[in-house]
N, C-alpha and C positions, 0 to 999 in steps of 0.2 A: 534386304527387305525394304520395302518403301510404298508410298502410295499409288493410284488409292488402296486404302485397306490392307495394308501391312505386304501385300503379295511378296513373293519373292523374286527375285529377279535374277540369283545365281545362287548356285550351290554347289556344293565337292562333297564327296562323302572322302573321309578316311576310314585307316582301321590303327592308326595308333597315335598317341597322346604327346605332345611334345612336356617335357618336365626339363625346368636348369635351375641348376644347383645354385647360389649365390650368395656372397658372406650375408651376415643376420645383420636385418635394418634396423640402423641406428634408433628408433622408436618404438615403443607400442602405445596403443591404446585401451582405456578401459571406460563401461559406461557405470557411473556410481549407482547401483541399485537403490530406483526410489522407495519410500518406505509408505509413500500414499497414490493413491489415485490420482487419475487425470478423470475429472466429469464433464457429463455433455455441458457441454457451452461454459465450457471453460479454459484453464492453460498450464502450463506447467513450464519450467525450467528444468533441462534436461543436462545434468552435469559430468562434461565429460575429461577425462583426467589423463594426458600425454606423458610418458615414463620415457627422457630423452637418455641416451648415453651423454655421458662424460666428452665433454670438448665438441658435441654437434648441436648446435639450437639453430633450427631453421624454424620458418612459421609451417604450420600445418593445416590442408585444408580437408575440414570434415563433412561428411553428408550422412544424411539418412535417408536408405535407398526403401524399403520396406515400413510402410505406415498401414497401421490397422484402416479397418474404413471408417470413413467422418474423422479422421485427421491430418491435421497438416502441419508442418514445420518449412522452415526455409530453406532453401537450395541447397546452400552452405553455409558456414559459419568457417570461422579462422582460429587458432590458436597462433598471434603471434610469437616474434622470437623475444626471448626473455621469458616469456608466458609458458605455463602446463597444462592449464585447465581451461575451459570453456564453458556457457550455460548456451544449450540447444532447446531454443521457443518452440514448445509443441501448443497445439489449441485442436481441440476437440467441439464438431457441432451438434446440434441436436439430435441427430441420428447415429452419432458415432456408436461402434460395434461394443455393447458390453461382453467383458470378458478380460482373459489374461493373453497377454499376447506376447511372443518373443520378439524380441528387434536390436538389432545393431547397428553400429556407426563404423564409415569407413573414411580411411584415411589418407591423403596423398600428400609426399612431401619432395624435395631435391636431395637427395643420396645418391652421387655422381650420376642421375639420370630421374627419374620418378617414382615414386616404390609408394607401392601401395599396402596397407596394413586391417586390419578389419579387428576391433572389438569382439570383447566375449559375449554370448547370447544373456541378454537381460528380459526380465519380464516388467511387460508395461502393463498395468489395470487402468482398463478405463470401466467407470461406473457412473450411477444416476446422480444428479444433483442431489446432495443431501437436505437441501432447502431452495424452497422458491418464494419470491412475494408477489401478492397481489394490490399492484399500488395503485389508487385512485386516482383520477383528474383534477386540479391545482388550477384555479384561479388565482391574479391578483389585479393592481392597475401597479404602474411605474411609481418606484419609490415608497410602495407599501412591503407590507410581508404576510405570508400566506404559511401554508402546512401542508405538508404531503405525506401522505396517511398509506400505511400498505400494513394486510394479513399476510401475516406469517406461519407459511407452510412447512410442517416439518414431513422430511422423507426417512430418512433415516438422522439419531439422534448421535451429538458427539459432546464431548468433553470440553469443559470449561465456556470461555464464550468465545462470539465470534464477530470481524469486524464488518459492517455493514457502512458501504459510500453509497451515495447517493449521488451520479454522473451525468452527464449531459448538459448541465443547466446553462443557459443563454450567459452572454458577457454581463459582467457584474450583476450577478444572481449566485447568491452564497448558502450555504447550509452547514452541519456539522458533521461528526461521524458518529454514529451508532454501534453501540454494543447490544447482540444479542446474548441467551442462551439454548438451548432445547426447550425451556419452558416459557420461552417469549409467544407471545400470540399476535401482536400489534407492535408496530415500531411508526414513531412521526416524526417527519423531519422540519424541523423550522427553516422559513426559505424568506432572505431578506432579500431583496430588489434596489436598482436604484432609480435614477431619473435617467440616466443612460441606458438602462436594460432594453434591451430591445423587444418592441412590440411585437403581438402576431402569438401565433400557436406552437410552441415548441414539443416536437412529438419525439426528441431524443433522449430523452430522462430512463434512467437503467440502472440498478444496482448494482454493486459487484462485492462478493462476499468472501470473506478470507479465513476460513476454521483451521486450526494448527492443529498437528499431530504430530507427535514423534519429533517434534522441531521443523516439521516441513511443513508445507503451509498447501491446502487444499484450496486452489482458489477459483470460485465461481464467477467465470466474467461477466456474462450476463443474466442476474436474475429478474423477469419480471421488468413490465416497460411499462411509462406512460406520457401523458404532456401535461405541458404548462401552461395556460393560458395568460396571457400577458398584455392588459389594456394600457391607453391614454387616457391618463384623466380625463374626466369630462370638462368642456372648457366654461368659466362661471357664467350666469345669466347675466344677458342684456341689462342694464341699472339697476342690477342689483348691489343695494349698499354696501362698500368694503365692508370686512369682519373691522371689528374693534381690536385693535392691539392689546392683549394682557397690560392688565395694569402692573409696575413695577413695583413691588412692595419691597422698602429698604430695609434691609437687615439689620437687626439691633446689632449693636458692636459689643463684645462681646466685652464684660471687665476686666481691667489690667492685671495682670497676673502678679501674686506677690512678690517681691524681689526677696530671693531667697537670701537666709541670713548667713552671713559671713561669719565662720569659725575660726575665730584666735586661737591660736595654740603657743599655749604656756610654757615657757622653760623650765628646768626644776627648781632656779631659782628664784623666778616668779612665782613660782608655787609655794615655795618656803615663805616670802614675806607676804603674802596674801596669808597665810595661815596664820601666821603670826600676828596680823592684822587683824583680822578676826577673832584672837586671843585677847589682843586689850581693848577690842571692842568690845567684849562679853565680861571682861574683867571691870570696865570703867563702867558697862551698864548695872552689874552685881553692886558696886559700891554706893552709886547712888542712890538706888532701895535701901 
């Protein structure tokens, strides 16, 4: 077959199947069934696990031939030699197919020639965003700080909280990470700037949200976008008078701290004639009365 349009260009019919026998390949494969969802506009880590014999490690190269639709992953991935396991990048877009899907990964390695091996059927869920945000437009000038404000929409509700980044932002334009929960309604992000931040309109700002379950982590790569608007100072007026410099007001110094007192410690027979001391001090003071 080939172009245009797939035609064919030869063909043979047979009527029977060629089969050859051949010793069992040094490998299998298997895909670790995930325990969460892959949702629209988001990604996942697909973990796949090589079961080598005894005395063969070669590297293994994997693919995944069969992708629901609105998904993608990479080519291939490798399993080097030393190595068993692999993580296979899937990402899902906004129209990816809801539902359960079956999918496998296959395998090709050097076993005195190229031998191929294929994984057991696993089921992939892809499902809807569980949360989206609606984030507001962000002014500031260079070297101030500003807020970026987003409604928090809940689709479906999960367990404990979840982490929320705030992405995109221009060189040296900083913020923090956010926790929500299902019962978050508003999340704001404090956004400092510097004198270096670069001026202009920045329209790549995007969240990306990370809810865990079952230990595997649900992760939303893109929730919810907006910009930054980013000025230059205005520059001061014509003769107008510098500002006055803050006056320096000298700090009282603080008073000398006491010097703490030095503990003699007695022997017991310092002890004894101090006592004793104090006996005919109390004796000579009794006589004199």
């Amino acid at each position: 077959m080939g172009g245009p349009g797939q035609s064919v260009y030869w063909s043979v019919d047979v009527n029977r199947v060629p089969v050859c026998v051949v010793d069992e390949v040094p490998f299998k494969l298997s895909i670790v069934q995930p325990k969460v969802p892959i949702v629209r506009n988001g990604s996942m880590q697909l973990k796949i696990v090589a079961e080598k014999k005894k005395g063969w490690d070669e590297g293994i190269s994997i693919q995944f031939p069969f992708r629901p639709p609105g998904i993608g992953a990479a080519s291939s991935v490798s399993i080097p030699k030393g190595k068993n396991e692999v993580l296979y990048p899937l990402s899902a877009n906004g129209g990816a197919g809801i539902g359960a899907w079956k999918v496998y990964a296959l395998g090709s390695a050097n076993a005195g020639g190229t031998a191929w091996v294929s994984s057991q059927l696993a089921t992939l869920e892809v499902a809807s965003q569980f949360v989206t945000l609606s984030l507001q437009r962000a002014a500031t000038e260079q070297g101030q700080a500003t807020e970026v404000v987003g409604k928090v929409n809940l689709a479906t509700a999960f367990p404990g909280q979840a982490k929320v980044e705030l992405l995109g932002l221009p060189n040296e334009a900083t913020t923090v990470v956010k926790m929500i929960t299902k019962d978050t309604k508003e999340v704001i992000f404090p956004v400092k700037t510097t004198k270096n931040t670069r001026p202009g309109t920045h329209k790549s700002l995007f969240c990306r949200v990370t809810i865990m379950r079952g230990g595997e982590a649900i992760l939303h790569s893109n929730v919810g976008g907006t910009q930054l608007q980013v000025d230059k100072p205005l520059p001061p007026k014509k003769n107008e008078p510098p500002k006055p410099k803050p006056k320096v007001v000298a700090k009282k110094k603080a008073p000398p701290k006491p010097m703490p007192k030095k503990v003699v410690r007695l022997t017991r027979l310092q002890k004894l004639r101090l006592k004793a001391k104090k006996k005919r001090e109390a004796a000579a003071a009794g006589g004199s009365k």
